[in-house]
N, C-alpha and C positions, 0 to 999 in steps of 0.2 A: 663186786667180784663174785663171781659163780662158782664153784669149786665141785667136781665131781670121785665119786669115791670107786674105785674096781673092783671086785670083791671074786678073787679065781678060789676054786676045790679044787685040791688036786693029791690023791692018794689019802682024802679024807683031814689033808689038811687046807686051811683055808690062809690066802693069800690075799692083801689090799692095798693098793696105789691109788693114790690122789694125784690130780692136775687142777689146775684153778684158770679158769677165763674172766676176763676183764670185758664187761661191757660199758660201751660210753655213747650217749645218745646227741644226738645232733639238733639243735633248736630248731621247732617247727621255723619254715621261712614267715615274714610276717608281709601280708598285701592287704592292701585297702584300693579301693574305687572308691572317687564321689559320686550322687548322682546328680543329673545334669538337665537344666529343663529349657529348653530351646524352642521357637517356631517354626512350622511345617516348613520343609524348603530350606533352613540354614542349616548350616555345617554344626556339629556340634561336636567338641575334644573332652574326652574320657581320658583321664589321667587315675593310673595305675602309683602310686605311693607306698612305701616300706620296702621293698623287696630288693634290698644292697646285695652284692655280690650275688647276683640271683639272674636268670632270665624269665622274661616275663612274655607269656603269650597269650593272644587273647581267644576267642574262641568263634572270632571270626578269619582268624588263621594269621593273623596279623600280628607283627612283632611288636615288643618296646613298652616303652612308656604309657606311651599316648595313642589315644586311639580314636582318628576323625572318623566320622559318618554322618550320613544328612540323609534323612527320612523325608518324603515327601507327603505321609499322611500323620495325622494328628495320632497319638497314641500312647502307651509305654511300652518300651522295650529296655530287654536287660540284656548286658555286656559284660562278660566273668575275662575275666584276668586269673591267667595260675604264675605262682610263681615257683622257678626250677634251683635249689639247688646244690649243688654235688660237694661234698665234706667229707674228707677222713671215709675214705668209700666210701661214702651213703649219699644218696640222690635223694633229698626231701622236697616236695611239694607241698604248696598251700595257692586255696585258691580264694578270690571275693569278685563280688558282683554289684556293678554297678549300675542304676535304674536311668533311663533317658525317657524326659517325658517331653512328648512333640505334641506343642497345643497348638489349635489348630487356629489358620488365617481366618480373619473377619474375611467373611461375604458380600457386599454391601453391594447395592444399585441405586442407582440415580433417573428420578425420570426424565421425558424428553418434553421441555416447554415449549408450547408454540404461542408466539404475540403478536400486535400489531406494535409498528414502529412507536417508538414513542411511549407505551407500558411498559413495566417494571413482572418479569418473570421469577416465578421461584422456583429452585430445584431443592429436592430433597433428599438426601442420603438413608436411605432405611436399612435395616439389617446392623445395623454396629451397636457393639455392645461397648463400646470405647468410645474416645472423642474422636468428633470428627474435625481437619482441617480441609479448608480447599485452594485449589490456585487458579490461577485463569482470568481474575477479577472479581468483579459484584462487593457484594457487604455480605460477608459471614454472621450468621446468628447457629452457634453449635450446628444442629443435621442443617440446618435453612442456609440457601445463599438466595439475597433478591441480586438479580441482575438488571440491567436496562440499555441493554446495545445503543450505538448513535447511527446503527447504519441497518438497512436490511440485508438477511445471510442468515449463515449458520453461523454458530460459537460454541466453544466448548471448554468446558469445566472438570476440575478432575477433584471426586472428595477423595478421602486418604483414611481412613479409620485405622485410630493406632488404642490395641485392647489393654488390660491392664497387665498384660506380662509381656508387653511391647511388641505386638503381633500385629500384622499392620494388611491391612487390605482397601484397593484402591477401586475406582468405578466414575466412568465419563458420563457424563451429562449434557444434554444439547440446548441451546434456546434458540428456535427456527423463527425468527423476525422477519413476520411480512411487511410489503411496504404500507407506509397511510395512504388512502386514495386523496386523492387533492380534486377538489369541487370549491365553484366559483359561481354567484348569482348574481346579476345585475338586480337596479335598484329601478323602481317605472313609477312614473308619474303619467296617466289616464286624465283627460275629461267626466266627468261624471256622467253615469248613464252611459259610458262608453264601454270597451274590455281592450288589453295590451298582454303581451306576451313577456312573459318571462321567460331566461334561459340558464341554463345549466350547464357551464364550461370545466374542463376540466376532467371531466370522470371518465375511465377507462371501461367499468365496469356497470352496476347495474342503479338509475336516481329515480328514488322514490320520494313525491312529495307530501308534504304534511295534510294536502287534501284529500291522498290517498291515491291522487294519478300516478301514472309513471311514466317516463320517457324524460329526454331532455328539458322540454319546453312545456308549459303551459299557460294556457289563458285564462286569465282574471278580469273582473268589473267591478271589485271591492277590494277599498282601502285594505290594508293590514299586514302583517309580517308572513312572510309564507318559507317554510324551510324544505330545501333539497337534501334530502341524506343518500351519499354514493356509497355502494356496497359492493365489493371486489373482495373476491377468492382467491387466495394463493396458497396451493400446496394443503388447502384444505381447511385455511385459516380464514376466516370471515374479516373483514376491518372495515371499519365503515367511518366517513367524516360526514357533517354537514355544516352547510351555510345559508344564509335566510337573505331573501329579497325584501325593501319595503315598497308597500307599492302604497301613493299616494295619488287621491283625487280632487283635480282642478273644478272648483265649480262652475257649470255650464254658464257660459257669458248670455248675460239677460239684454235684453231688446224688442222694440215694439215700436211700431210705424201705422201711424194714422191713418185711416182714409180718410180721401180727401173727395169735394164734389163741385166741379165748374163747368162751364159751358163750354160746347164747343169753340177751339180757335182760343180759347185765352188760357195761358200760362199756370200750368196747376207746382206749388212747392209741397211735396211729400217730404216728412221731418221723423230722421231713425232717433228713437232716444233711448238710455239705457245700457249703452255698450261704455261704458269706463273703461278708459284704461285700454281700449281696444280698437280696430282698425273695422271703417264700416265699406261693403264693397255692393252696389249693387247690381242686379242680375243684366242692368244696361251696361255694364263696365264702369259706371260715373263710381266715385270714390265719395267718402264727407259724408256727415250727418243729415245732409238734404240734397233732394235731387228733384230740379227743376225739368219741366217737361208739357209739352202742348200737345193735344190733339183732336186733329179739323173734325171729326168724326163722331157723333155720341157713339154711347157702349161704355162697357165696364172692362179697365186696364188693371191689370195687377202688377205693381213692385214689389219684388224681394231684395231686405239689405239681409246684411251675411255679419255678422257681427264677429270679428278672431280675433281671439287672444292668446299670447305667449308668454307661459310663465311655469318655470320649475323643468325645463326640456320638454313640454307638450304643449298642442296647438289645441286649442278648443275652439270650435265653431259653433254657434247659433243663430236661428234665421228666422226675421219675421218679415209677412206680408202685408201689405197695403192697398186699400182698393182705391184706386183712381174710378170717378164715376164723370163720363163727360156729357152733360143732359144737351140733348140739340136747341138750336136757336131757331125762334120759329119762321114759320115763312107763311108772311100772307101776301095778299094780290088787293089793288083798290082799282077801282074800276075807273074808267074815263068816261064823263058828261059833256053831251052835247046841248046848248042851250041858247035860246035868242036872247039879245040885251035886254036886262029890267026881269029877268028869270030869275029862280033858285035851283040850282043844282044840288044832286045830293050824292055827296063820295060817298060807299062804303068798305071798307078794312073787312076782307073774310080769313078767315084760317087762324087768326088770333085767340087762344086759348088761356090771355091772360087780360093784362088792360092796356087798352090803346089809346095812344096820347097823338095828337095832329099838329105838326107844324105849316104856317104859309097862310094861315086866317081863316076865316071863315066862322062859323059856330058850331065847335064839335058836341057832343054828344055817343057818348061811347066810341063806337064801333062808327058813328058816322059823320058825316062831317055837314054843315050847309051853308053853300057858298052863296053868291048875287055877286056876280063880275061887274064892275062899273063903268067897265069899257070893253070893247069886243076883242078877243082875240085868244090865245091861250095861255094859264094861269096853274101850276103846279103847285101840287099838295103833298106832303110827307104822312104817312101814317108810320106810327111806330108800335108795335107788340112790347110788351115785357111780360114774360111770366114769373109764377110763384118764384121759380128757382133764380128770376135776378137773368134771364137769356133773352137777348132781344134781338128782333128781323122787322126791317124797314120795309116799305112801298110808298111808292111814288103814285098819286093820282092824277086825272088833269081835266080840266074845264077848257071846252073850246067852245067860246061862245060869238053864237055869229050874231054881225050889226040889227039894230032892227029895223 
């Protein structure tokens, strides 16, 4: 209670009245804000608390209680709440402020794997300061996913990174799977001494062999393993397969054929030996390990047998020759004697270059013969040749012996 005193002069006397006023005060209104920590992008509710019988405004011009807003950058921002109100005439205010802290989304990227069919890809989440999950497939290890597609294409993965104040940022990942090339060798069995071709089925792209050729095919004359590796590009991604020929070698079919040496006109047997296992053919068409053969003519004849053999899918040939040697038979001439009864004639055998033997009598002597006819008339002699080499040519002589 205030009390005030009046104090009047008047005529030099003094005059005083009192009044008294009553003051009564009104409780400050009482407001509280919590503050409120949310991530960039979510809504976030500011609740305004204490203020009964009061209106409460906020100071972004917004009524009530509660007050939504959603920040889209990471930060802090503060939000005052007044509260209003009216007693016993008197309008009192009070105001509080509440703090909103907007933390900010992980960032995070994934890279883009590129494989061949068949490999195992990893992608990896960088940038998270949280844990990361993912969807889409593969095997998760924390930031690692391995993948391993069953097909060629794209695919895609999405990691998720959630921070420690449950802020969450997402990021795709690709694994581009080329296809495997497919390559095919066949397997060669060769003659020895020979070369056969390998080939290379199957590749789209580019086959490099272990020899260092390249192209589809190539030719070999040595045993051993030899590998094709196909290389095909797709989209920028190399993949390459390989596969190996063996190539084995048949050893050259052995054979050898004698020469042989007879006379003209008699029957020569040439003999192939050495071909086991094998088919002998000779250059006359006759087939078999021997091939029978005459001829009237001296000179030097050559047969070839052909020796082939089949085994492991190749044919191997070998060929040997044989000299036929056909020595001539000789030819002489005996002359014909004319003689009186009680004479000696004398046949001789010319052209004979070996030894000469006489049939029909008389007393030979090498090359000659001596006869004495014991009756007149004519009387035939044989001379025969045989040379070194075993060839013999006959003649005929004759004694005509007249009476005496």
């Amino acid at each position: 209670t205030y009390t005030a005193t009046c104090t009047l002069t008047t005529n030099g006397k003094v005059c005083t009245a009192e009044a008294s006023g009553v003051v009564k005060a009104n409780s400050k209104p009482q407001i509280a804000v919590a503050d409120v920590e949310v991530c960039a992008g979510v809504e976030a509710t500011l609740v305004a608390t204490g203020c009964s019988n009061g209106t409460i405004t906020w100071n972004t011009g917004a009524t009530g209680s509660t007050l939504k807003v959603t920040q889209g950058n990471d930060g802090t921002y503060s939000y005052t709440a007044t509260c209003t109100i009216s007693s016993n005439n008197a309008t009192c205010v009070n105001s509080a402020t509440g703090k909103l802290t907007v933390n900010p989304n992980p960032v995070i990227t994934v890279n883009t794997a590129k494989i061949c069919l068949g490999e195992t890809a990893t992608l990896t989440a960088t940038g998270c300061n949280g844990t990361v999950t993912w969807t889409g497939g593969g095997t998760p290890s924390g930031s690692t996913l391995a993948v391993k597609p069953t097909a060629a294409g794209t695919t895609s993965y999405t990691a998720t990174c959630t921070t420690s104040k449950g802020c969450i940022g997402t990021a795709e990942g690709k694994v581009e799977t080329a296809p495997k090339p497919s390559i095919a060798v066949n397997d060669l069995t060769i003659c020895a001494g020979e070369s056969g071709k390998l080939e290379a089925t199957g590749c789209t792209g580019v086959v490099t062999w272990s020899t260092g050729a390249t192209g589809t095919s190539i030719t070999v004359s040595a045993e051993g393993t030899y590998t094709a590796t196909c290389t095909l590009t797709t989209n920028g991604k190399v993949c390459t397969a390989e596969a190996s020929g063996v190539v084995k070698a048949n050893s050259k079919p052995q054979i050898a054929v004698a020469d042989v040496e007879v006379c003209a006109g008699k029957e020569a047997t040439l003999v192939a030996t050495g071909c086991s296992n094998g088919t002998i053919t000779w250059n006359t068409g006759a087939t078999g390990s021997t091939l029978k053969v005459t001829q009237a003519n001296a000179g030097t004849y050559n047969y070839t047998a052909t020796c082939t053999i089949s085994s492991n899918n190749a044919t191997c040939v070998n060929s040997a020759t044989g000299k036929l040697t056909v020595n001539p038979n000789p030819v002489i001439t005996v002359n014909t004697a004319k003689i009186c009864l009680g004479e000696t004639a004398t046949l001789t055998a010319t052209g004979c270059n070996g030894t000469v033997t006489w049939t029909g009598g008389g007393t030979p002597s090498g090359s000659t013969l001596a006869v004495k006819p014991t009756a007149a008339g004519t009387t035939s002699y044989t001379a025969t040749c045989t040379t070194s080499k075993g060839c013999i040519g006959t003649a005929d002589g004759k004694v005509e012996t007249a009476p005496k």
